[in-house]
FIMIPA-76361 format. One record per residue (C-alpha): residue number from 1; x, y, z. Coordinates in Angstrom, 1 decimal, m for minus. Layout:
N
NUM X Y Z
...
REM end
This chain:
538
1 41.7 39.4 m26.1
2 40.2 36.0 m24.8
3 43.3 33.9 m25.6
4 45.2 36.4 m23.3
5 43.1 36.2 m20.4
6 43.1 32.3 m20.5
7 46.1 32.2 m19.2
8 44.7 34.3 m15.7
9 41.6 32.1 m16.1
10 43.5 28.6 m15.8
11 45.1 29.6 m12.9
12 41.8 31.5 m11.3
13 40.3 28.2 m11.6
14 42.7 26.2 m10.3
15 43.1 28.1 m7.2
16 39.2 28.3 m6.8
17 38.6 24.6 m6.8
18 40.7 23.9 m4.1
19 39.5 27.0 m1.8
20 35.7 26.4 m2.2
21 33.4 23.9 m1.1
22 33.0 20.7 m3.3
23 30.0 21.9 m4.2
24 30.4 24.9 m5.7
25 29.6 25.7 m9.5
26 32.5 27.7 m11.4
27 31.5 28.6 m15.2
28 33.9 29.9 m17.6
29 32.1 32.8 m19.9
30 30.4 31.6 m22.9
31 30.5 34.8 m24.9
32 31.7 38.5 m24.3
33 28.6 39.3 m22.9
34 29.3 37.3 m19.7
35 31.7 37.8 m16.7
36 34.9 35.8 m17.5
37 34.2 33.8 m14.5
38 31.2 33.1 m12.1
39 30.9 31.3 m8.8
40 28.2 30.5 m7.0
41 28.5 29.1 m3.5
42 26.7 28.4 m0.6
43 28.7 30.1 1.5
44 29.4 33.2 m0.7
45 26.3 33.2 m3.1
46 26.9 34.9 m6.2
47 30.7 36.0 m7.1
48 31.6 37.9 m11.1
49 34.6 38.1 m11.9
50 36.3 39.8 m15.0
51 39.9 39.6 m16.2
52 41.5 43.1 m17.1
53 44.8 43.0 m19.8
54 44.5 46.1 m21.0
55 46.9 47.5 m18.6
56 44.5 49.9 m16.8
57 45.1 51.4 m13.3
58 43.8 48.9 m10.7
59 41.9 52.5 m9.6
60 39.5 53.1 m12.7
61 36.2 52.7 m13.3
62 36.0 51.4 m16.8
63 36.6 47.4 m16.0
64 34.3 47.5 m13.1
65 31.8 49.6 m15.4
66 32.1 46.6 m18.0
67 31.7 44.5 m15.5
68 28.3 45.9 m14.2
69 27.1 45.6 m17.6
70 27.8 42.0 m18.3
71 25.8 41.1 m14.9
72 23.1 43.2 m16.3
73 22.8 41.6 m19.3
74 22.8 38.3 m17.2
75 19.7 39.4 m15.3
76 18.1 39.3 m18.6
77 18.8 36.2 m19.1
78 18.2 34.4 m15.7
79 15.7 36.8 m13.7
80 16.7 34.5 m10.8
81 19.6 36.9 m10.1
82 17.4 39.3 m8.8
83 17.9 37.4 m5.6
84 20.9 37.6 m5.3
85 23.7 40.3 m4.4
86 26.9 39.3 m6.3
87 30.3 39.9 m5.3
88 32.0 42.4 m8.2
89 36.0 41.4 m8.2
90 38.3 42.8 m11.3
91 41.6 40.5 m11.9
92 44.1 43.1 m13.6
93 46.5 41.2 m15.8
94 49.1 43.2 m15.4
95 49.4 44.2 m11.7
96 51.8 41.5 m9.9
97 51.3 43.3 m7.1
98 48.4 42.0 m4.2
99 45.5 44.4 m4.2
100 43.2 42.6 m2.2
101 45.2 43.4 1.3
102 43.2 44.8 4.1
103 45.2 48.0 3.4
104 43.0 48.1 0.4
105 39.4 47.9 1.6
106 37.9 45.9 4.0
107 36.4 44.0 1.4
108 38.1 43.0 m1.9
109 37.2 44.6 m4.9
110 40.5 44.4 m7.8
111 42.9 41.5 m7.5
112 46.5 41.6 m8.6
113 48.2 37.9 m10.0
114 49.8 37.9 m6.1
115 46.0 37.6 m4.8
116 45.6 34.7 m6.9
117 48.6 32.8 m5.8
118 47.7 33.5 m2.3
119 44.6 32.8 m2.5
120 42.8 34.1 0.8
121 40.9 37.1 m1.0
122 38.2 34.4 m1.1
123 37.8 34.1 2.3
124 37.6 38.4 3.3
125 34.3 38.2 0.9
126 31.3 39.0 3.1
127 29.4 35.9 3.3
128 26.2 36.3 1.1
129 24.2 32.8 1.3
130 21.1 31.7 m0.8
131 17.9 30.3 0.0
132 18.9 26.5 m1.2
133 15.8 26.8 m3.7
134 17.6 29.7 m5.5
135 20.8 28.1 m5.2
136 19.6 25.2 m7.3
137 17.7 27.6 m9.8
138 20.8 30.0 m10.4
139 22.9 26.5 m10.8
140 20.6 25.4 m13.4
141 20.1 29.0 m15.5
142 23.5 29.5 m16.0
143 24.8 25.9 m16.9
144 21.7 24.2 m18.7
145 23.7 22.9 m21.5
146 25.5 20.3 m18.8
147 22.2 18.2 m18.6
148 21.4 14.8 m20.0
149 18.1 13.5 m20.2
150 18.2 9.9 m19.4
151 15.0 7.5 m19.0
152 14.5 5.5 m16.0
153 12.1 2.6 m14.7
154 11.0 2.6 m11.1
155 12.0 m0.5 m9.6
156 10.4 m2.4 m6.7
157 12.4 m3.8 m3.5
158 14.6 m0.1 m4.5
159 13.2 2.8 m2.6
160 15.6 4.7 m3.2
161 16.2 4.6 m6.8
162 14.8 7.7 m7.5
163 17.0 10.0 m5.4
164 19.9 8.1 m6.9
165 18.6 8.7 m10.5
166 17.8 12.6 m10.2
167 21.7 12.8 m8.9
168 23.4 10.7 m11.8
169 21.7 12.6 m14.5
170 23.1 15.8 m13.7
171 26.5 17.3 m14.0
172 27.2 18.1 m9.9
173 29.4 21.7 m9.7
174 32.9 20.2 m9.8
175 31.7 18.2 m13.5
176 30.8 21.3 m14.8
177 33.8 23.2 m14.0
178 35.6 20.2 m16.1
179 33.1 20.7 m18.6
180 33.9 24.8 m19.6
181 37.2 24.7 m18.0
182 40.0 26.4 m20.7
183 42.6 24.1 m21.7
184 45.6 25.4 m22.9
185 46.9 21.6 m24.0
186 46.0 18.9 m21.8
187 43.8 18.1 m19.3
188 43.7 14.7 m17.4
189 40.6 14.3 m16.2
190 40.4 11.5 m13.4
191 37.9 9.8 m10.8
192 36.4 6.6 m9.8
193 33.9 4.5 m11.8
194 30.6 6.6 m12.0
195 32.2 9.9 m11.2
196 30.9 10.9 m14.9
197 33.7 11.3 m16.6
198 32.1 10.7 m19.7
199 29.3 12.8 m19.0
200 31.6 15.7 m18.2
201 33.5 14.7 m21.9
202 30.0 15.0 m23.7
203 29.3 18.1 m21.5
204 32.4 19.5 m22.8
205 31.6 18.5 m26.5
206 28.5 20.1 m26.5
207 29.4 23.4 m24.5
208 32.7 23.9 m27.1
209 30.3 22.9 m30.0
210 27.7 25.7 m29.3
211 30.1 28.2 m29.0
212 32.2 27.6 m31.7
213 30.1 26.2 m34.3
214 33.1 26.3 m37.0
215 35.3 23.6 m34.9
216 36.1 20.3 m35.5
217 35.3 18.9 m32.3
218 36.8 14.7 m32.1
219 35.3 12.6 m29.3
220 37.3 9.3 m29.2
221 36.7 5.9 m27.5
222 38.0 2.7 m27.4
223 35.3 0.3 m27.8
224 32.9 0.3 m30.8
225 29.8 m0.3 m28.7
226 30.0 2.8 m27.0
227 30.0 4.8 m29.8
228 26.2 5.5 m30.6
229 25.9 6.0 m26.9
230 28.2 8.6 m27.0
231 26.4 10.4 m30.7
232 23.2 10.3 m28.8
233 24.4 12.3 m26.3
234 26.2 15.1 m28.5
235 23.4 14.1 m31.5
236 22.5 17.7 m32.0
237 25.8 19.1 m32.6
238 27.1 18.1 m36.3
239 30.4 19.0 m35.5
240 31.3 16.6 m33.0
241 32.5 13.7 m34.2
242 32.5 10.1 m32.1
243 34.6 7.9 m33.5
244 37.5 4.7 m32.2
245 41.5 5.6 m32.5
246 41.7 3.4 m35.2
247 38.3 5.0 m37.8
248 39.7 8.3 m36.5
249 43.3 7.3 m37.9
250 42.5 6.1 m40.7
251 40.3 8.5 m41.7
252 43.3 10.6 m41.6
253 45.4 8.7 m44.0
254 47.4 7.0 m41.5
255 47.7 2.9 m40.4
256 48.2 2.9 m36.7
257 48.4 m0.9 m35.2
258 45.9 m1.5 m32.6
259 47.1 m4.9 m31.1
260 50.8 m4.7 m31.0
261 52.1 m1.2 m28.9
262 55.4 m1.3 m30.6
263 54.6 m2.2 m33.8
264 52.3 0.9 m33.2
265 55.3 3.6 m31.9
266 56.7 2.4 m34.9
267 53.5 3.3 m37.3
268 53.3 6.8 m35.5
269 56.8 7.7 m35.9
270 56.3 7.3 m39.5
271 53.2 8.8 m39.7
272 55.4 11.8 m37.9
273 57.8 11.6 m40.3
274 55.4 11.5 m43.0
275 53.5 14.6 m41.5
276 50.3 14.8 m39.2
277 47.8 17.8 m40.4
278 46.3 19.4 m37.1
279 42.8 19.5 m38.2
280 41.1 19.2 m35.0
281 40.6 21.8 m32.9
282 39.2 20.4 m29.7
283 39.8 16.4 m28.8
284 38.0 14.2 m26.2
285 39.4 10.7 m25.4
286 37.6 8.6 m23.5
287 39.0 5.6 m21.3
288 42.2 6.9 m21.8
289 44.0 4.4 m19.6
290 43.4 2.0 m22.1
291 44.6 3.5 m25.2
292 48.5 2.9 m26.3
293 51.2 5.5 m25.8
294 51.1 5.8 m29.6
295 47.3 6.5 m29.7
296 48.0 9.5 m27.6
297 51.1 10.3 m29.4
298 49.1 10.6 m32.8
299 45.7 12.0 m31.6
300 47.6 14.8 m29.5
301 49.4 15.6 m33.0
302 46.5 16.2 m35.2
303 45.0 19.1 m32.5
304 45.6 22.7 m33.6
305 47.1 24.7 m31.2
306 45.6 27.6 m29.0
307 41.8 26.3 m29.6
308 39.7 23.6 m27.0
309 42.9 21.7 m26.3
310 42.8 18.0 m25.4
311 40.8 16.2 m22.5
312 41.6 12.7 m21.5
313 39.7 11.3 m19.3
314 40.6 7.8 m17.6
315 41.3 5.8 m14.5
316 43.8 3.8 m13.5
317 41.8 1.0 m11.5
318 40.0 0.3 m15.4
319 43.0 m0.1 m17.1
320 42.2 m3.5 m19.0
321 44.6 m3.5 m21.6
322 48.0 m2.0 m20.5
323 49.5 m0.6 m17.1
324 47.9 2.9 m16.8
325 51.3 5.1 m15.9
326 50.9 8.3 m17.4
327 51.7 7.9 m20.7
328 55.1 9.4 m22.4
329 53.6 11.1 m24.9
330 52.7 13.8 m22.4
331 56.3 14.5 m21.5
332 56.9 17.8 m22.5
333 53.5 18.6 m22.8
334 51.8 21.8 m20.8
335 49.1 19.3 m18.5
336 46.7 20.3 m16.3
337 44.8 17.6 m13.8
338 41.7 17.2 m12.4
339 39.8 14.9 m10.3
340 36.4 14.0 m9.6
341 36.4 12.7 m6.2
342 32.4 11.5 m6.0
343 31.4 8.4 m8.0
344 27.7 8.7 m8.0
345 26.4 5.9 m10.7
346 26.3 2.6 m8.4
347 25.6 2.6 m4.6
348 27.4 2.4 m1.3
349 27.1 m1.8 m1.6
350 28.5 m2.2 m4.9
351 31.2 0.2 m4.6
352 32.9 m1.6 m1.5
353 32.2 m5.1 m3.2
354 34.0 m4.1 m6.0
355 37.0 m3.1 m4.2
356 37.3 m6.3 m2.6
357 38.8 m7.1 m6.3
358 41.7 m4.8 m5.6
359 42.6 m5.7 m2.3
360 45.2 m2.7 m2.1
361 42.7 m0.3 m3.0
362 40.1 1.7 m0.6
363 37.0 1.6 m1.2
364 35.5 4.4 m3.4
365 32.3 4.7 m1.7
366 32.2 7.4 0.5
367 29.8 9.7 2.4
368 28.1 11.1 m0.4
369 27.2 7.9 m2.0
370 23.8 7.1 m1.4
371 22.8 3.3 0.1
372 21.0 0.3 m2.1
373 20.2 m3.2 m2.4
374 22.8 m5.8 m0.9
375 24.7 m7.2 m3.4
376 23.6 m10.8 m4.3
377 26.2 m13.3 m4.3
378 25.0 m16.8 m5.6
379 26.7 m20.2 m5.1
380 26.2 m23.0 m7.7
381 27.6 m26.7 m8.0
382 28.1 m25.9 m12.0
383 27.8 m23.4 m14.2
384 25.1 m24.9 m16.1
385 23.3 m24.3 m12.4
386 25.2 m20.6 m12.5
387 23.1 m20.0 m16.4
388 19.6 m21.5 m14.8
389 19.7 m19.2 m11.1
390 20.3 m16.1 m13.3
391 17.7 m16.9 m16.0
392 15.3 m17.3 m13.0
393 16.6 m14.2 m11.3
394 16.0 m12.5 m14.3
395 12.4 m14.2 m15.1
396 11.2 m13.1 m11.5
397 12.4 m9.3 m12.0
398 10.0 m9.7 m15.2
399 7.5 m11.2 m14.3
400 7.0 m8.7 m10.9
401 7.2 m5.6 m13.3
402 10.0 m4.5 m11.3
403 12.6 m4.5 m14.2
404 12.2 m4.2 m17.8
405 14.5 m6.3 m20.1
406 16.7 m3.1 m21.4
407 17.7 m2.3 m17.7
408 19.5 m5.6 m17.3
409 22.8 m6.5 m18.2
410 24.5 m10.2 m17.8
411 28.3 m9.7 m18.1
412 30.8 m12.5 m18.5
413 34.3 m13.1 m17.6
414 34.9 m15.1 m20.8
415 33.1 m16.4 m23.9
416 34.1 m20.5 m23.3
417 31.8 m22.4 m21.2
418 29.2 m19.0 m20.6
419 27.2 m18.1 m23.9
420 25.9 m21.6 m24.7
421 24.7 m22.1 m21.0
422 23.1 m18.8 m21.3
423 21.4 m19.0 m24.4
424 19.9 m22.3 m23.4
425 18.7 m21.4 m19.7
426 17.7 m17.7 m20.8
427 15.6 m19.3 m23.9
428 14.1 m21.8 m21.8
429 12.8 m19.3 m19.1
430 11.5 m17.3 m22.1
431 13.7 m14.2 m21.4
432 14.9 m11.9 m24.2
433 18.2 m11.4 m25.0
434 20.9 m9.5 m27.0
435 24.4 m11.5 m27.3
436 26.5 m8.0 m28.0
437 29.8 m9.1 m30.3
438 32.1 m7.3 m32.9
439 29.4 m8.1 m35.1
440 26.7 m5.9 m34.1
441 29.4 m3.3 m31.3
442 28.7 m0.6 m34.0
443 25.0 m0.4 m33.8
444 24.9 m1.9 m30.3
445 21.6 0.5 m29.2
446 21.3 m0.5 m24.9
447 17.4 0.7 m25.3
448 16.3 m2.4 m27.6
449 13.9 m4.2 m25.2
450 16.1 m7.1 m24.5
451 18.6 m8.2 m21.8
452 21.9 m7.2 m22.8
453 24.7 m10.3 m22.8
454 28.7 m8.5 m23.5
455 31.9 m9.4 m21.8
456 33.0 m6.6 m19.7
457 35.4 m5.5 m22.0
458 32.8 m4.4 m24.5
459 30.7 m3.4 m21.6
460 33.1 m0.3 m20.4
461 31.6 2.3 m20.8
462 28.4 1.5 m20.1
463 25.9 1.0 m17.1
464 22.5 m0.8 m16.4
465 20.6 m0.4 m13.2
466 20.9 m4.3 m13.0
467 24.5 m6.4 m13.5
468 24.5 m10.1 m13.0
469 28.3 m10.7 m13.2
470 28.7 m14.5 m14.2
471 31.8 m16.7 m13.5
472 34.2 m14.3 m11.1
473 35.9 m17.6 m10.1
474 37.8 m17.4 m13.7
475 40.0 m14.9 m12.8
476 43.3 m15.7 m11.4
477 44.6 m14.3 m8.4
478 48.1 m13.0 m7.7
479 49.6 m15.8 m5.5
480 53.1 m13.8 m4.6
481 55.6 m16.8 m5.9
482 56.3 m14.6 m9.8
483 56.2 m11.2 m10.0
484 55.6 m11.2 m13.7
485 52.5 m14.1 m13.3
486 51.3 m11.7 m10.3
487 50.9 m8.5 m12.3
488 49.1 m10.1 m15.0
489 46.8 m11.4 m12.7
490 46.1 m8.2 m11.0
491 45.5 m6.8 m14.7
492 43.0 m9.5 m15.3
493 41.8 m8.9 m12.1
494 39.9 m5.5 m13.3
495 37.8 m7.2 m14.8
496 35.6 m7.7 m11.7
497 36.3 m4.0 m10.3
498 35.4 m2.8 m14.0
499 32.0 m5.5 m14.0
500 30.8 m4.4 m11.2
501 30.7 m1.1 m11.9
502 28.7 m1.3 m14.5
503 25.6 m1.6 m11.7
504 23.9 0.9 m11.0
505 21.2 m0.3 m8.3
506 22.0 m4.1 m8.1
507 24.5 m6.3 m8.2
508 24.0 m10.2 m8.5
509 27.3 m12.3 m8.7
510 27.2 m15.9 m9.8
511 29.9 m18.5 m9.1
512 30.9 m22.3 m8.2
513 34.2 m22.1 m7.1
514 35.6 m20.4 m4.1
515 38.7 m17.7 m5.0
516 40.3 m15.7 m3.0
517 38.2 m13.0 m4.5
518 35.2 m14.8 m3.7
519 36.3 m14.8 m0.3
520 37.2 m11.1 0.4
521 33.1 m10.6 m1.1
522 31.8 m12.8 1.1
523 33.3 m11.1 4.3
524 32.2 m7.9 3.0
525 29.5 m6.1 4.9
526 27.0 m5.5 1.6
527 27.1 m8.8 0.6
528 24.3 m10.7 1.0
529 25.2 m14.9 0.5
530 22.8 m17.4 m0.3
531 23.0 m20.9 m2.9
532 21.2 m22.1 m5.9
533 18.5 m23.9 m5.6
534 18.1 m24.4 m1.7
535 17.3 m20.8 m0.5
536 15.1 m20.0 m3.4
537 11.5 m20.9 m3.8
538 12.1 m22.4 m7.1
REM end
């Protein structure tokens, strides 16, 4: 019965996302005991909704009977809907014809598949708003499993850090549609940097995991220091496993290039050839812009069909290793998109200075994004100078209790010429410090009490609530004479966008030589200039 109303339910969805508010919560049921799909919205308050294949006359009582009991046995289990009045509404299956006309009631009660299509049903529901207190309470009753508990330090100088924090660690009503959503065989999931894409994938892991204890649940990544992140958030489901492309293919008997993209299509077309088992039967991938064609090829192979589907989850403006077109391997493919419009990690000021790095690019910041700090853009005449300002930046934070050492984060643009001078100048200010490398990605823990130092490609992935981006003025910028040389250096451009966006509260950028990305920061309205040693109190 449930695979036959997924179908109904895909579509349901689909249409509901783009006729509510942004803020509305729509949950896919969890069990036969719950509607097959519940809304709640400001405007409307509390709408059930059941899906009917049994091919019963849109006139009797039994589906609606059903679906009064499943709302009762809701109120058991979050007494909060005792304040509300929900909307009842029957989908029958097999009725093409609209039943939610005004020749059939004033207000809607059964829906045909026409209703769905057209969509304006939704707005002949009498408008039944909550108190915003039981709004949030109803919200959290009936999705709890789409919370993470993460720490945070109060900082000083950051008043409104707080607010910021309570946002980022929930799952806001559009993330957790994402999270229960059915997928018949893919879903792209999409959105700007902080939009919680990963949260939603863990979300998604664990809300697949409770319910169907039995499956083989695959979360993959690309880079090996995100995986224990990633266990730690799914840690008390054994069936999910977090794992790279290239443990994951292995693991399944197969030797899948990961540094040469044809020598790759040429693995997995053997590896076809040879015979892929399905043995998965829901798969995550995160940063999906950066895995190869193949990747997908393969890891979209070994899911059984008719289960959790596949999610990949990516964006475009991160793509670090390859140009992020949609990948061929979904031709032919039943795909379903999404996107999550609100980034909510890092504030108005380091959103807009990191799109100064794409110059073609808006901004992502937009109204809902709450203000911060200025971003701190520091001149230097070397970069020895560059290593000793942000080993006294970071010193200062220390020593003023605003920061601990976990929360901050120096990235750099390239091993040569940065580590030594950061070693030396962090050592001799007596700061502690991680140096993150293949060596130790695979235990890579970002709660160790020490200030974290990664390139930004091992830093994807991750976020800190301080980011000191050292040496922007590495990366070249396109200068419009050779096409070829010009998108390369808009790849490698990324890297600043994708650094950047590891902040979550501040943003301090250290250089010595002016680029032209240097100068789209500096006339950019959060940026706030000064130069090393002359405006500090050293």
């Amino acid at each position: 019965m449930r695979a036959a109303t997924e179908p109904l339910l895909e579509t349901m969805l689909r249409r509901l996302m783009q006729d509510l508010a942004s803020d509305a919560l729509v949950l896919c049921a969890d069990g036969d005991d719950r509607p097959d799909l519940i809304v709640v919205d400001r405007t409307y308050g509390l709408v059930a909704i059941d899906v009917d294949v049994t091919e019963h006359d849109p006139a009797a009582r039994e589906p609606f009977v059903r679906l009064n009991r499943k709302i009762s046995d809701l109120r058991l289990e979050a007494p909060i809907l005792e304040r509300f009045r929900p909307h009842r509404l029957v989908l029958f299956g097999g009725c093409s014809e609209p039943l939610a006309g005004p020749s059939h009631g004033e207000r809607p009660r059964a829906l045909g598949l026409a209703d769905v299509e057209d969509g304006t049903w939704l707005a002949r529901l009498e408008p039944r708003p909550p108190e915003p207190d039981d709004l949030a309470s109803l919200r959290s009753a009936l999705a709890p499993t789409l919370t993470f508990d993460v720490r945070s330090r109060r900082g000083a100088f950051d008043p409104g850090r707080g607010e910021r924090h309570r946002r980022r660690i929930e799952l806001d009503a559009r993330q957790a549609t994402a999270a229960t959503i059915p997928v018949d065989d893919v879903l792209l999931l999409s959105g700007p940097p902080g939009s919680g894409k990963t949260l939603v994938l863990a979300g998604r892991a664990r809300y697949l995991a409770a319910q169907h204890p039995d499956w083989r649940i695959v979360f993959l990544c690309f880079n090996n220091a995100l995986v224990p992140y990633l266990r730690r958030l799914v840690e008390e489901h054994p069936n999910v496993e977090v794992t790279t492309f290239g443990k994951f293919s292995h693991a399944m008997r197969h030797r899948i290039a990961l540094d040469d993209p044809a020598r790759a299509e040429a693995d997995v077309a053997a590896a076809v050839a040879k015979g892929i088992d399905p043995v998965v039967d829901a798969l995550l991938i995160d940063e999906s812009q950066d895995f190869h064609d193949a990747w997908i090829r393969f890891a979209l192979a070994t899911v059984r069909p008719h289960r959790g589907g596949a999610v990949l989850a990516g964006d475009q403006r991160q793509a670090l290793y390859r140009d992020a077109d949609r990948p061929p391997a979904l031709t032919d493919r039943r795909v379903a998109q999404l996107r999550l419009e609100r980034p909510y990690r890092s504030t108005r000021q380091i959103l807009e200075a990191a799109s100064t790095t794409q110059p073609d690019a808006e901004s992502a910041a937009g109204d809902a994004v709450l203000d911060g700090e200025p971003v701190e853009l520091i001149w230097t005449e070397s970069w020895s100078a560059q290593a000793a300002a942000v080993a006294w930046e970071i010193r200062r934070m220390l020593d003023h209790g605003e920061r601990e050492p976990q929360d901050i984060a120096v990235l750099i643009t390239q091993w040569k010429g940065s580590l030594g001078r950061l070693r030396t100048a962090l050592g001799e200010a007596e700061v502690p410090y991680l140096v993150v490398n293949r060596g130790n990605a695979a235990t890579f823990d970002p709660r160790t009490p020490e200030v974290k130092i990664m390139t930004v490609h091992s830093a994807k992935g991750y976020e800190f609530d301080v980011v000191v981006l050292f040496g922007l003025e590495t990366l070249p910028s396109p200068a419009g004479e050779d096409p070829e040389r010009d998108r390369q250096a808009a790849q490698r451009g990324k890297v600043g966008f994708v650094g950047m966006t590891r902040a979550r509260d501040q943003l301090l950028v250290t250089y010595t030589r002016d680029s032209p990305y240097l100068g789209r920061l500096h006339r950019c309205a959060g940026v706030h200039s000064s130069t090393w040693p002359d405006d500090y109190e050293v």
